[in-house]
N, CA, C and O atoms as a printed pandas DataFrame, in Angstrom:
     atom_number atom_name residue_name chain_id  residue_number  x_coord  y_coord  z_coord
0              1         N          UNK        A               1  139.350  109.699  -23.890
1              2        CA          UNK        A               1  138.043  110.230  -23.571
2              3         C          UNK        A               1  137.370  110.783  -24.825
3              4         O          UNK        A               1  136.185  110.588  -25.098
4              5         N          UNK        A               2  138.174  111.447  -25.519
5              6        CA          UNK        A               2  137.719  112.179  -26.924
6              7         C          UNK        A               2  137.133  111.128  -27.728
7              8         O          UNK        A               2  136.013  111.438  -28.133
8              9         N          UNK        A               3  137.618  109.740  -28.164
9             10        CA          UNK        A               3  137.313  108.800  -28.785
10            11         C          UNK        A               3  136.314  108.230  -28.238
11            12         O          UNK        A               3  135.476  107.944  -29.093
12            13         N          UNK        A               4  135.989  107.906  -27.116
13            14        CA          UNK        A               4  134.814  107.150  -26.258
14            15         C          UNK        A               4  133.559  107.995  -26.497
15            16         O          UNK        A               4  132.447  107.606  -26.851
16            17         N          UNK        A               5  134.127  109.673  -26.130
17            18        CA          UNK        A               5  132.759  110.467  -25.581
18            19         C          UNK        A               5  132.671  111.267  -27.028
19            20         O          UNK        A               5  131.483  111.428  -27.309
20            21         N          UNK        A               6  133.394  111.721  -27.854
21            22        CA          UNK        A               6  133.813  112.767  -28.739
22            23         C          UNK        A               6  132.706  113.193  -29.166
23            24         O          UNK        A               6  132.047  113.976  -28.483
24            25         N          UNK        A               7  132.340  112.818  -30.222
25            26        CA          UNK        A               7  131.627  113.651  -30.780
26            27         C          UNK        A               7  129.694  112.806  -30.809
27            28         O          UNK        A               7  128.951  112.743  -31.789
28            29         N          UNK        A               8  129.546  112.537  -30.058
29            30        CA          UNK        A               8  127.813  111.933  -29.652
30            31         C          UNK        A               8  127.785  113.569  -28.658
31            32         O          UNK        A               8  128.660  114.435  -28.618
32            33         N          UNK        A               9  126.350  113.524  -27.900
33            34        CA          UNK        A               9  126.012  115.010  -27.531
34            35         C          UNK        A               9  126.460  114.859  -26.578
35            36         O          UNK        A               9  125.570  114.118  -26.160
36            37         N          UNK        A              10  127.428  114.940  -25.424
37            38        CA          UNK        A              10  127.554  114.585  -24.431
38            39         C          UNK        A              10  127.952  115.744  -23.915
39            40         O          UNK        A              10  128.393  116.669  -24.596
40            41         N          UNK        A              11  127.803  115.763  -22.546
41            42        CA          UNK        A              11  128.160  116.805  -21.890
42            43         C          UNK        A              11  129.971  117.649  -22.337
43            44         O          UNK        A              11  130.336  118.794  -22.604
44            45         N          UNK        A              12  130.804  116.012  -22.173
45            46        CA          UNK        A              12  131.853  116.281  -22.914
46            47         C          UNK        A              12  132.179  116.853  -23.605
47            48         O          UNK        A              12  133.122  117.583  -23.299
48            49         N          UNK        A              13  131.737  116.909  -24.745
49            50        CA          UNK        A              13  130.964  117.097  -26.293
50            51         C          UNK        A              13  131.605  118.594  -25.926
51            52         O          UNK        A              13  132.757  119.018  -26.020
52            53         N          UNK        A              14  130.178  119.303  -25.398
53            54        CA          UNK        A              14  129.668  120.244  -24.982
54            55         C          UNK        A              14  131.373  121.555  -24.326
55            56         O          UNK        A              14  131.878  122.622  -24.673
56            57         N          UNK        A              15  131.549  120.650  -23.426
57            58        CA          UNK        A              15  132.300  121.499  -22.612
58            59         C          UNK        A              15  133.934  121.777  -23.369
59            60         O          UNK        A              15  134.677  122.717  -23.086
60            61         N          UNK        A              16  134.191  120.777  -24.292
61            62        CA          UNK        A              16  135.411  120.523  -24.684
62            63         C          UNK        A              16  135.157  121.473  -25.934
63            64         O          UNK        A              16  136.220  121.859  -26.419
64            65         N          UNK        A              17  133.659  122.101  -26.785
65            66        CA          UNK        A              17  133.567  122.793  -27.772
66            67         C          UNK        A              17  133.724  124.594  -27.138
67            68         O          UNK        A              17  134.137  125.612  -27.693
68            69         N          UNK        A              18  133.092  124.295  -25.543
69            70        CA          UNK        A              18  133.268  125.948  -25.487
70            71         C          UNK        A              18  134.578  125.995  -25.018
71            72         O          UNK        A              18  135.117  127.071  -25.279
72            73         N          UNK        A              19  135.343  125.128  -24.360
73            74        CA          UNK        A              19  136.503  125.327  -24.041
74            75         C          UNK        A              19  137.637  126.036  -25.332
75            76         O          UNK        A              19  138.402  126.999  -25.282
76            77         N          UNK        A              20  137.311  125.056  -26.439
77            78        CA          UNK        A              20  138.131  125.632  -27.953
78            79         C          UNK        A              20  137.863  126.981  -27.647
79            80         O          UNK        A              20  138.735  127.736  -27.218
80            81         N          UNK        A              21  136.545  127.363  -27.873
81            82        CA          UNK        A              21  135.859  128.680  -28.698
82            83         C          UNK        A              21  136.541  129.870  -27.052
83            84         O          UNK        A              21  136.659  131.094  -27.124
84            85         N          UNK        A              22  136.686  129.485  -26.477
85            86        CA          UNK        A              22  137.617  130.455  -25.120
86            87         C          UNK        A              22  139.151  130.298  -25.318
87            88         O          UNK        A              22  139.969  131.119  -24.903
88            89         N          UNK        A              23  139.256  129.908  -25.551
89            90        CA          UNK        A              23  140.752  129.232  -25.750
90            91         C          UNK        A              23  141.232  129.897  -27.204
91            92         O          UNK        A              23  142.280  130.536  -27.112
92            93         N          UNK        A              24  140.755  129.858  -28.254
93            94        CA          UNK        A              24  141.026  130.486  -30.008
94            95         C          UNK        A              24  140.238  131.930  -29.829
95            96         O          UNK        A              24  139.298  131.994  -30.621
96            97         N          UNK        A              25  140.352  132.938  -29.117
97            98        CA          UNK        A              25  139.789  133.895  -29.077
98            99         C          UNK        A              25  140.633  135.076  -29.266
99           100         O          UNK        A              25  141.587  135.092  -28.487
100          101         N          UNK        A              26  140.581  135.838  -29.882
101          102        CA          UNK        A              26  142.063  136.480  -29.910
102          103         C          UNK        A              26  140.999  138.203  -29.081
103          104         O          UNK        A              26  140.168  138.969  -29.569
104          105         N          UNK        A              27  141.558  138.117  -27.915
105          106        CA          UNK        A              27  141.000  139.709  -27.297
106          107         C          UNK        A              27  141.961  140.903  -27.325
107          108         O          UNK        A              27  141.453  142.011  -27.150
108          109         N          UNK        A              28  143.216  140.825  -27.513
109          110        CA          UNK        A              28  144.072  141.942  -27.825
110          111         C          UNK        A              28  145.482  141.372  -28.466
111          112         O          UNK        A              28  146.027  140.274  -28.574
112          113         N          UNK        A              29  145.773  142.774  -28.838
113          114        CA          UNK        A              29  146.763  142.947  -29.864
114          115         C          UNK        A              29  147.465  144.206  -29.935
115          116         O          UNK        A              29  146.947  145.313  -29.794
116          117         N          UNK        A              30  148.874  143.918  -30.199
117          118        CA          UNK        A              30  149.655  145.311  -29.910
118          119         C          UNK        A              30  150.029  145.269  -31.486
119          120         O          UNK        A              30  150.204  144.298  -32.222
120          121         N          UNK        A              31  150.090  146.625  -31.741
121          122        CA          UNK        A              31  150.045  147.571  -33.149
122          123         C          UNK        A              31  151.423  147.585  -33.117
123          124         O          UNK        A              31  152.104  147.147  -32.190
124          125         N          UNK        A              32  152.012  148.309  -34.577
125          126        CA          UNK        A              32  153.266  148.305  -34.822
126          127         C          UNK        A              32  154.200  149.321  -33.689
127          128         O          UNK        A              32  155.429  149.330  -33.619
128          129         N          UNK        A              33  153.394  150.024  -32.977
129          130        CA          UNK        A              33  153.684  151.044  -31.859
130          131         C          UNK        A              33  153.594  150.396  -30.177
131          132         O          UNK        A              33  154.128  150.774  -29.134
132          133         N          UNK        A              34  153.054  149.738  -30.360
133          134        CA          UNK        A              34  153.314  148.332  -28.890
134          135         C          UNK        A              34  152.213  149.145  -28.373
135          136         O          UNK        A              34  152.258  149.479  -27.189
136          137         N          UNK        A              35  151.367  149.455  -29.005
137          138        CA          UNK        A              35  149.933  150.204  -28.056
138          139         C          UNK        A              35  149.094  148.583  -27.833
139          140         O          UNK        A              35  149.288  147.681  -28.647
140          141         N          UNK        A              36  148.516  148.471  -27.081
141          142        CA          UNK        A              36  147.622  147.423  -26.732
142          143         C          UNK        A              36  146.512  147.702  -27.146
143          144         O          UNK        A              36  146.209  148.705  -26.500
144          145         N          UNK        A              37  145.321  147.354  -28.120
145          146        CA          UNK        A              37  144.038  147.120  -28.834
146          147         C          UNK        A              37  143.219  146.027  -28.206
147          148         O          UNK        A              37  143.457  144.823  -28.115
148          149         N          UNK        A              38  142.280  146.681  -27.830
149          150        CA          UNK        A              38  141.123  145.939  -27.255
150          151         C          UNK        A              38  139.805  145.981  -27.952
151          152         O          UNK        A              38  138.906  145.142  -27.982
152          153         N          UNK        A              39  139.875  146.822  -28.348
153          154        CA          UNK        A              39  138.036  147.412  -28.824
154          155         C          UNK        A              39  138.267  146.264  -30.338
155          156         O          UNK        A              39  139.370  146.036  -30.835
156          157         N          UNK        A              40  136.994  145.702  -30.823
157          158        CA          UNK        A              40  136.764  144.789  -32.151
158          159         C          UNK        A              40  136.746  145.652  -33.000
159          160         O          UNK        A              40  136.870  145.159  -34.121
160          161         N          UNK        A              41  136.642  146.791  -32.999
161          162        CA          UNK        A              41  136.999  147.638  -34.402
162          163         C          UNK        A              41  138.463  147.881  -34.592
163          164         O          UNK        A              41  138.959  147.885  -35.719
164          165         N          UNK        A              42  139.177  148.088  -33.478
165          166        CA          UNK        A              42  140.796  148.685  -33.561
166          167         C          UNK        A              42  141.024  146.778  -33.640
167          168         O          UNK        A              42  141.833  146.537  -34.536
168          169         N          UNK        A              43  140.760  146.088  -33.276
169          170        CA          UNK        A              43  141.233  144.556  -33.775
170          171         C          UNK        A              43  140.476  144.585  -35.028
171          172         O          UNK        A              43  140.701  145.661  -34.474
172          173         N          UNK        A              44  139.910  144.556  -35.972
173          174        CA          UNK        A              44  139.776  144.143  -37.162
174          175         C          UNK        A              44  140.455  145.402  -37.914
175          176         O          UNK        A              44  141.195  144.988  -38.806
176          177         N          UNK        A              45  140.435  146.626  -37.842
177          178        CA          UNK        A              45  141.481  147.379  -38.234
178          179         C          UNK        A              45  142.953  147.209  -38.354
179          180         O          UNK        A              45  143.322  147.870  -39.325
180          181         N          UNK        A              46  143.992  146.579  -37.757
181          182        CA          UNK        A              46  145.023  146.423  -37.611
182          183         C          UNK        A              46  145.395  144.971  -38.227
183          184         O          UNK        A              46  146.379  144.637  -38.887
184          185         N          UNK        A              47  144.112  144.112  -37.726
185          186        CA          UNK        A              47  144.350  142.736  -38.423
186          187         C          UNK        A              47  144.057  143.244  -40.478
187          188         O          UNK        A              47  144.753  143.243  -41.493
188          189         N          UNK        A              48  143.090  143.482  -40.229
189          190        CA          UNK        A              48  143.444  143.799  -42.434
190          191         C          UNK        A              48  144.733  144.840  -42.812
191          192         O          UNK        A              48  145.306  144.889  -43.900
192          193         N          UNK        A              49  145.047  145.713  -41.527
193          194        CA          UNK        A              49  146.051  146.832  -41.802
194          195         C          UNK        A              49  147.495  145.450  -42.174
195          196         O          UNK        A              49  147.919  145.109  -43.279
196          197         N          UNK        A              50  147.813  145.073  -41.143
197          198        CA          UNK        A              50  148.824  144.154  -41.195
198          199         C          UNK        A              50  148.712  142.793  -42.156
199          200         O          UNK        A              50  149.616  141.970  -42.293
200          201         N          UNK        A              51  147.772  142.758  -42.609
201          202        CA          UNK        A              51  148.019  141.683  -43.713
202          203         C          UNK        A              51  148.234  142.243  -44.722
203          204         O          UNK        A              51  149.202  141.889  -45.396
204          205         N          UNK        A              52  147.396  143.299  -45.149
205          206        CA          UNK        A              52  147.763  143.656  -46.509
206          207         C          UNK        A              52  148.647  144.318  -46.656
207          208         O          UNK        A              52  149.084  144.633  -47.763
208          209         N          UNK        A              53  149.222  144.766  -45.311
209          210        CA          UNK        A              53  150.710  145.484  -45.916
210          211         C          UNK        A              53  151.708  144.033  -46.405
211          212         O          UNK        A              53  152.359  143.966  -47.448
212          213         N          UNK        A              54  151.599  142.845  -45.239
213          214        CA          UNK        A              54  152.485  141.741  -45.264
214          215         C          UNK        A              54  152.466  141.240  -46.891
215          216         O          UNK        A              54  153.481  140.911  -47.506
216          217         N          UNK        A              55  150.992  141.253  -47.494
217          218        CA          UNK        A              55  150.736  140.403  -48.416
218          219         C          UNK        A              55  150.918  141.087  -49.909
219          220         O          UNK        A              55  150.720  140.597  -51.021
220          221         N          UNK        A              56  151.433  142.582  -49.466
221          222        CA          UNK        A              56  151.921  143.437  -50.538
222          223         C          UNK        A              56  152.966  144.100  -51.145
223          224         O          UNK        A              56  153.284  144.835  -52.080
224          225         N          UNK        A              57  153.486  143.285  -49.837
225          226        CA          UNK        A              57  154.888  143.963  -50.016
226          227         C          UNK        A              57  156.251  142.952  -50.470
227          228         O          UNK        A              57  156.664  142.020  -49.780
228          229         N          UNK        A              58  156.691  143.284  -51.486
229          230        CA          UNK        A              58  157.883  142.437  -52.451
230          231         C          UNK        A              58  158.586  142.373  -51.316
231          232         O          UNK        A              58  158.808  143.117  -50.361
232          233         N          UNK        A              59  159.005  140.842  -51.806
233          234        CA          UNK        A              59  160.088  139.825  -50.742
234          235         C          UNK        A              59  160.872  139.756  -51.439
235          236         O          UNK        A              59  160.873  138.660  -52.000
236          237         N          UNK        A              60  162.073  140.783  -51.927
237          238        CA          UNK        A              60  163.016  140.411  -52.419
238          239         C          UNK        A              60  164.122  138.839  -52.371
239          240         O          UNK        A              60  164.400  137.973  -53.200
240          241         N          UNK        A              61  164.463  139.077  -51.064
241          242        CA          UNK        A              61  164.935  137.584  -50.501
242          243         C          UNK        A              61  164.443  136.391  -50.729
243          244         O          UNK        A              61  165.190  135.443  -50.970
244          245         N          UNK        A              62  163.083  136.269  -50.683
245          246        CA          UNK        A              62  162.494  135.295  -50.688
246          247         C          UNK        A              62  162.872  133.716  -51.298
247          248         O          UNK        A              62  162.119  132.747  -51.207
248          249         N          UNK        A              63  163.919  133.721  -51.791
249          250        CA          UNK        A              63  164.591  132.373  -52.659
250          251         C          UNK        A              63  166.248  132.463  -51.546
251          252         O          UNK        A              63  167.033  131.521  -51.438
252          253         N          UNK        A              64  166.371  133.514  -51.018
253          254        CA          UNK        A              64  167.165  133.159  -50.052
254          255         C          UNK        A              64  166.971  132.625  -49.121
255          256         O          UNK        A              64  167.795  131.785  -48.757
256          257         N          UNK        A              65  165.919  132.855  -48.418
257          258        CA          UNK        A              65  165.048  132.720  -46.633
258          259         C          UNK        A              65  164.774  131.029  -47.387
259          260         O          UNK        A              65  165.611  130.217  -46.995
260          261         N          UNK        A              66  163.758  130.479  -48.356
261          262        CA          UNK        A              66  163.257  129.336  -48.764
262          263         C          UNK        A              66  164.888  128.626  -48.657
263          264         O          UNK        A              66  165.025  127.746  -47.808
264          265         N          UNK        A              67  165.766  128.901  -49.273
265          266        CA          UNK        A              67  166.874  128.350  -49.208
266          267         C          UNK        A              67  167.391  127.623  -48.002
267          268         O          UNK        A              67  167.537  126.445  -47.676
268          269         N          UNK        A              68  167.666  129.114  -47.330
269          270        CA          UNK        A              68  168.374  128.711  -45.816
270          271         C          UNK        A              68  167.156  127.797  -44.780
271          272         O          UNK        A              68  167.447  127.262  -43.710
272          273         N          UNK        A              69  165.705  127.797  -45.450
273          274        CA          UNK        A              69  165.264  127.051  -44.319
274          275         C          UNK        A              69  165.245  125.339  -45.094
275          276         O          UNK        A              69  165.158  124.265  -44.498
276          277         N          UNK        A              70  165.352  125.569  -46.504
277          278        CA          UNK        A              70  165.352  124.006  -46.504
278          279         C          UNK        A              70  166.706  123.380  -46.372
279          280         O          UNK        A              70  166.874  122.182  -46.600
280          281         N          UNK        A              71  167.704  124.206  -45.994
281          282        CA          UNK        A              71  169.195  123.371  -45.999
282          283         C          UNK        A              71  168.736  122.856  -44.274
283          284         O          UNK        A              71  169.465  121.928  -43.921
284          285         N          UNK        A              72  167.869  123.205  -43.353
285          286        CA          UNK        A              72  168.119  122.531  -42.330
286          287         C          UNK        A              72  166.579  121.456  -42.267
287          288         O          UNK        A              72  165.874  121.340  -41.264
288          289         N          UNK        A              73  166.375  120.877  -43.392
289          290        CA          UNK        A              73  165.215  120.086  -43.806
290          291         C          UNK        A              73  166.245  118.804  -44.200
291          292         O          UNK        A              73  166.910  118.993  -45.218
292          293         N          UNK        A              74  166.449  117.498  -43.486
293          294        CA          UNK        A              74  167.343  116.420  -43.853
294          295         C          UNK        A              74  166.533  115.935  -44.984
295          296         O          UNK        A              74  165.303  115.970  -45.020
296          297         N          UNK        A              75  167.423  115.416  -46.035
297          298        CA          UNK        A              75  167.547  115.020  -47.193
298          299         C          UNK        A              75  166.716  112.914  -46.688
299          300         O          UNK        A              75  167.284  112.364  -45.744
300          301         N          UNK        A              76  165.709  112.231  -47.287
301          302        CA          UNK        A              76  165.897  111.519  -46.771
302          303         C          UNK        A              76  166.059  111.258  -48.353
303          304         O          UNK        A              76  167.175  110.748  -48.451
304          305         N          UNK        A              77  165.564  111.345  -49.479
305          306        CA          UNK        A              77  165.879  110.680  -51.050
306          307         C          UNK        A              77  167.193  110.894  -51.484
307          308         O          UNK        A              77  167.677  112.022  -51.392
308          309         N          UNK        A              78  167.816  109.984  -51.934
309          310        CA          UNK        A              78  169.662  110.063  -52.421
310          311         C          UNK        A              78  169.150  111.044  -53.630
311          312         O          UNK        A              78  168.031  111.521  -53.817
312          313         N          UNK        A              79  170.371  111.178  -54.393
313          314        CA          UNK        A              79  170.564  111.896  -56.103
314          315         C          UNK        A              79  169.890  110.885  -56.707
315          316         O          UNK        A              79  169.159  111.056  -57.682
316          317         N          UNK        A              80  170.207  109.273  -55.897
317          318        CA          UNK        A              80  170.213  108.342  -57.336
318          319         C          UNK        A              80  168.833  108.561  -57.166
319          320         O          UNK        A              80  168.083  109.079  -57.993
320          321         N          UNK        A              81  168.441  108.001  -55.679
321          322        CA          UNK        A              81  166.764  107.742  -55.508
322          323         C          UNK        A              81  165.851  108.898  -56.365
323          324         O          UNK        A              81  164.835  108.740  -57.042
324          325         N          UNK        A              82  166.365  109.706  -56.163
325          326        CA          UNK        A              82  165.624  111.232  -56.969
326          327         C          UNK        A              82  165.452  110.861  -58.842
327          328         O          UNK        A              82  164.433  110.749  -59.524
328          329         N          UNK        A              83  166.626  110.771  -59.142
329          330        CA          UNK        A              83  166.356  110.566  -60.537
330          331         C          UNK        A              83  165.636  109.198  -61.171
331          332         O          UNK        A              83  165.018  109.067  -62.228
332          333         N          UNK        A              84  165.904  108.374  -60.283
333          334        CA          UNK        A              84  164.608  106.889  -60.729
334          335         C          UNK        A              84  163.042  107.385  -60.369
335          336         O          UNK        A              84  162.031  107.054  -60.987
336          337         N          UNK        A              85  163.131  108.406  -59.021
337          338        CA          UNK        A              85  161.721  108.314  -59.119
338          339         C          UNK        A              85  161.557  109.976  -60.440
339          340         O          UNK        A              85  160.408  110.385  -60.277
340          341         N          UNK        A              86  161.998  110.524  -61.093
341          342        CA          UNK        A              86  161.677  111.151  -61.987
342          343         C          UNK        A              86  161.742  111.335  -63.696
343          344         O          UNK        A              86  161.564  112.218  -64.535
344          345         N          UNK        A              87  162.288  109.256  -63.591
345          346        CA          UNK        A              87  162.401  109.064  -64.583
346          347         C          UNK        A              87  160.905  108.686  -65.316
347          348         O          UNK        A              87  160.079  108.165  -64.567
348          349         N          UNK        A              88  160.598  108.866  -66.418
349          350        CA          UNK        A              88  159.078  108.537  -67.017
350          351         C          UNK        A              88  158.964  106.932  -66.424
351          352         O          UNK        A              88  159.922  106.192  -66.202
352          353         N          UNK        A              89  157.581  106.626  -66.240
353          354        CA          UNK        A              89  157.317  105.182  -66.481
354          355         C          UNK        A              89  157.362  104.634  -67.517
355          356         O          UNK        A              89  156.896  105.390  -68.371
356          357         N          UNK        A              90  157.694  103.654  -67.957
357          358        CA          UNK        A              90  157.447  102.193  -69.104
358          359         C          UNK        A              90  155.921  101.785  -68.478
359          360         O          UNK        A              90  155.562  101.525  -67.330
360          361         N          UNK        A              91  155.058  101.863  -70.006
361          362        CA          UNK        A              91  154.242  101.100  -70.149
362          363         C          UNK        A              91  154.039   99.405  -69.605
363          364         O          UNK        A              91  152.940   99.049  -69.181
364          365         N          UNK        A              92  155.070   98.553  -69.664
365          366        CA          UNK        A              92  155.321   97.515  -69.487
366          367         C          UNK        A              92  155.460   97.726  -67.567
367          368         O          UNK        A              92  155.407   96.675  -66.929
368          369         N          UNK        A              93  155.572   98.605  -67.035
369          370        CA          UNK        A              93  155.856   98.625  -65.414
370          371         C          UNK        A              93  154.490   98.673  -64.943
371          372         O          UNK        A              93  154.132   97.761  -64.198
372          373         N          UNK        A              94  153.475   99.791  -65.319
373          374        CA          UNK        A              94  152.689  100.031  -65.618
374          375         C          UNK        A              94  151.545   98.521  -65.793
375          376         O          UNK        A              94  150.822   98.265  -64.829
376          377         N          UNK        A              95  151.489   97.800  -66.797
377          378        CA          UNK        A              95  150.984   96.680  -66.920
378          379         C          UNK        A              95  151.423   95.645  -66.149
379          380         O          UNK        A              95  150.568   94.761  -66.095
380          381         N          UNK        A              96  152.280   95.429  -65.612
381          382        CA          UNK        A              96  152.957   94.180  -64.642
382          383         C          UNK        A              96  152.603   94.844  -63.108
383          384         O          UNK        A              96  152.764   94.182  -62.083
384          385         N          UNK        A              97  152.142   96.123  -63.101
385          386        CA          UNK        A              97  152.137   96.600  -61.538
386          387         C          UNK        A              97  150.306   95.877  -61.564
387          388         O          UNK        A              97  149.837   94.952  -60.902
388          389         N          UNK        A              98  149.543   96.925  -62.793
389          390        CA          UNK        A              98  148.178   96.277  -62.015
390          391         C          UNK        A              98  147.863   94.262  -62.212
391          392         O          UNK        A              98  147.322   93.512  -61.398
392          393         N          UNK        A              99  148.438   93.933  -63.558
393          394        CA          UNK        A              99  148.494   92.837  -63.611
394          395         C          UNK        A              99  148.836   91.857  -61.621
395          396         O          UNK        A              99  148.144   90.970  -61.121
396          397         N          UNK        A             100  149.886   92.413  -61.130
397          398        CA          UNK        A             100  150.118   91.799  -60.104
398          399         C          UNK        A             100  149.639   92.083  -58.575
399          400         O          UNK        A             100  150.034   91.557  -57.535
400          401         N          UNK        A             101  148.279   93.478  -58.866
401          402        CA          UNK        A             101  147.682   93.730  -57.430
402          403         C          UNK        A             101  146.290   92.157  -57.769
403          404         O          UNK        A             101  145.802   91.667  -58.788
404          405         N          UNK        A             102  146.150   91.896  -56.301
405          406        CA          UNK        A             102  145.673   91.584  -55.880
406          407         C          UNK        A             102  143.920   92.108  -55.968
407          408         O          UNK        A             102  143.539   93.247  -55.697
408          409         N          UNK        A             103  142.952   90.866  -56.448
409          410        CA          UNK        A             103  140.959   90.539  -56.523
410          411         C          UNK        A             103  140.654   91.879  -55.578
411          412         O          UNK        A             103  141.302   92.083  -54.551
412          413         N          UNK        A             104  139.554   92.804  -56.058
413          414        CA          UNK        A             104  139.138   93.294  -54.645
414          415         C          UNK        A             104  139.531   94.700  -54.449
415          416         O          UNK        A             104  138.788   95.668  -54.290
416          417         N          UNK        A             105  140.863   94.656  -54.487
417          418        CA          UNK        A             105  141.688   95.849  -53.934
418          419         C          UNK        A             105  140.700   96.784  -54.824
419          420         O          UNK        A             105  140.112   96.489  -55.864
420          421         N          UNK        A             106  140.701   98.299  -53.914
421          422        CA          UNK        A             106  140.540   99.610  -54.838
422          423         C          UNK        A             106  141.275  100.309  -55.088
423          424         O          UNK        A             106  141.898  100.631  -54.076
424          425         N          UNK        A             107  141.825  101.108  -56.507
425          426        CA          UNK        A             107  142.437  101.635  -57.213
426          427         C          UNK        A             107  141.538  102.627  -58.170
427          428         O          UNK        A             107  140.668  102.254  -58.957
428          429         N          UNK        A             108  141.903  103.817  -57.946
429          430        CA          UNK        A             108  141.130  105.157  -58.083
430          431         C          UNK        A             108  139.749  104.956  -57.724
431          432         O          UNK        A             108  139.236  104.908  -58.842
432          433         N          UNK        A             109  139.132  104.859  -57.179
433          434        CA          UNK        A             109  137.549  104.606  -56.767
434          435         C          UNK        A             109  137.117  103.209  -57.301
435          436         O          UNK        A             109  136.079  102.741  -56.833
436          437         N          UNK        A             110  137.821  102.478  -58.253
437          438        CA          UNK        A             110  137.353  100.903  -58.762
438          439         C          UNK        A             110  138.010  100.076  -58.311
439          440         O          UNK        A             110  139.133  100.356  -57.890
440          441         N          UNK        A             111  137.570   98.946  -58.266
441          442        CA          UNK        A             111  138.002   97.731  -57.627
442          443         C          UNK        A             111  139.059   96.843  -58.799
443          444         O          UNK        A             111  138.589   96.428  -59.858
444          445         N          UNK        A             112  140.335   96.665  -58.468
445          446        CA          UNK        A             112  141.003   96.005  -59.676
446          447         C          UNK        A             112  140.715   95.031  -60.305
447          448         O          UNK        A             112  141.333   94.728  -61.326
448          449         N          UNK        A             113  139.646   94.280  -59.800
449          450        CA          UNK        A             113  139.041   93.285  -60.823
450          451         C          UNK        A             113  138.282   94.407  -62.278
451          452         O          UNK        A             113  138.150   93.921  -63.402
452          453         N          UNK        A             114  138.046   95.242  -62.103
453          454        CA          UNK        A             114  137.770   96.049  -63.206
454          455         C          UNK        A             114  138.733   95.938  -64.352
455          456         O          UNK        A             114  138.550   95.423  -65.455
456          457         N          UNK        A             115  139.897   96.583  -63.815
457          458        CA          UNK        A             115  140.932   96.573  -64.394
458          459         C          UNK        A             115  141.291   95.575  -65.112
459          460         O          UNK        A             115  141.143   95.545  -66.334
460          461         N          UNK        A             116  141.886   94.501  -64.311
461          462        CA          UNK        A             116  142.165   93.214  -65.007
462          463         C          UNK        A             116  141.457   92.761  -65.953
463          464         O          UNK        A             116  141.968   92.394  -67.010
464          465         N          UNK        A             117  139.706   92.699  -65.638
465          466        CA          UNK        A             117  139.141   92.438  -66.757
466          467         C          UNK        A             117  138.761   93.418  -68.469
467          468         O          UNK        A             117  138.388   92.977  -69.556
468          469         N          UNK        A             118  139.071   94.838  -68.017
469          470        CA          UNK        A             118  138.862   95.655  -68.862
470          471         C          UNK        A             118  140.298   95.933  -69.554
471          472         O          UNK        A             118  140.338   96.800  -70.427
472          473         N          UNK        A             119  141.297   95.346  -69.259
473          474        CA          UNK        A             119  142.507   95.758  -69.408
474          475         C          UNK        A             119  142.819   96.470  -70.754
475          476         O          UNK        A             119  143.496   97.489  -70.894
476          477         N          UNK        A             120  142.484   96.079  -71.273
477          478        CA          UNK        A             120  142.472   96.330  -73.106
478          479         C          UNK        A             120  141.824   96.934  -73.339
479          480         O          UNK        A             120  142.319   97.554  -74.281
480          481         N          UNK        A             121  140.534   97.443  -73.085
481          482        CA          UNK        A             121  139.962   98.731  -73.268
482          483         C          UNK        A             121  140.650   99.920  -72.549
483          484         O          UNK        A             121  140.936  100.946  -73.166
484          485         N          UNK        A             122  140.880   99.776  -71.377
485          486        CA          UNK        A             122  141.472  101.363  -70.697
486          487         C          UNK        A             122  142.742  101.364  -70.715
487          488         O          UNK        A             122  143.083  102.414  -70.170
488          489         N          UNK        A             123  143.688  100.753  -71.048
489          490        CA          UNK        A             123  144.942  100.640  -71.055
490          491         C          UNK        A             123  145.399  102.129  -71.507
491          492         O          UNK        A             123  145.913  102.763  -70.585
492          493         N          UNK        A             124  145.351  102.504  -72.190
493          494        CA          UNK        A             124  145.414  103.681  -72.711
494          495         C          UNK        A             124  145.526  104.721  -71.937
495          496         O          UNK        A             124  146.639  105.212  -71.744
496          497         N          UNK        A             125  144.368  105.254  -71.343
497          498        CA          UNK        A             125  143.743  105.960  -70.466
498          499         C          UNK        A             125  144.148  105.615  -69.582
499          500         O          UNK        A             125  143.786  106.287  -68.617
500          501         N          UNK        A             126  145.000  104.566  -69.284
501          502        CA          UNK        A             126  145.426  104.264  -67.262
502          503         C          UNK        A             126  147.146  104.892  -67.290
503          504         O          UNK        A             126  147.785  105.456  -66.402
504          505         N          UNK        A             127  147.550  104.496  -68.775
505          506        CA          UNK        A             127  148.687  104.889  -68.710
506          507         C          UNK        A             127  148.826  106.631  -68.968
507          508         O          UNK        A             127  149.745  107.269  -68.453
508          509         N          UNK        A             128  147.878  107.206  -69.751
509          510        CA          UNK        A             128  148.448  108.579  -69.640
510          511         C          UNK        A             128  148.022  109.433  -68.247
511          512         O          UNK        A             128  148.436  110.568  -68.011
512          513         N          UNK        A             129  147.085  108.642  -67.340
513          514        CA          UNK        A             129  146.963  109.231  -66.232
514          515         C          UNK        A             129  148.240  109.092  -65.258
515          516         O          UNK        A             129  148.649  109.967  -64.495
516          517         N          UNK        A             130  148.771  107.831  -65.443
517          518        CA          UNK        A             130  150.131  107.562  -65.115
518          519         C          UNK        A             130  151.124  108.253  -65.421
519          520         O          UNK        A             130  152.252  107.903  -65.071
């Protein structure tokens, strides 16, 4: 329905935007004391209170917690796969890769017939962006 009706003015449109804006509304909030906050001043009070304490305060751990959550992140690149893809490129890989794309195609905003034909002028410049 989203794809058919989405975004033209449609009633759809319409009802599915106030639905968000009811739906992402945040009307209360309990403080570090489990008091319940209703009023928009005691909610924007507590919301800057609680960030800037969060966003100020040294995470000692922090290379521990990053740790323990990426050991349960599966590995899909081997050791080997890791070190080929962080080995430098060869120039020569580099020239045989655009040499062998395909009329047409785009590659950074230009079309590789650019390339191919300019080859010798930007060569340079393609490889240290590489």
């Amino acid at each position: 329905m989203w794809l058919k009706e989405g975004e033209r003015n449609t009633r759809f449109f319409h009802l599915s935007t106030i639905q968000y804006c009811l739906q992402n509304k945040i009307t209360t909030l309990k403080d570090n004391t489990s008091e319940i906050l209703n009023k928009h001043e005691d909610l924007k009070y507590e919301m800057v209170s609680y960030f800037k304490t969060l966003l100020t305060k040294p995470e000692p751990r922090r290379d521990a917690v990053i740790h323990k959550i990426t050991q349960r992140i599966p590995s899909l690149v081997t050791l080997k796969q890791n070190n080929m893809l962080m080995c430098l490129v060869k120039r020569t890989e580099v020239e045989e890769v655009i040499k062998k794309m395909e009329e047409g195609n785009v590659l950074e905003g230009f079309t590789t017939n650019l390339f191919h034909y300019c080859w010798d002028i930007i060569k340079e410049e393609a490889f240290q962006i590489v």
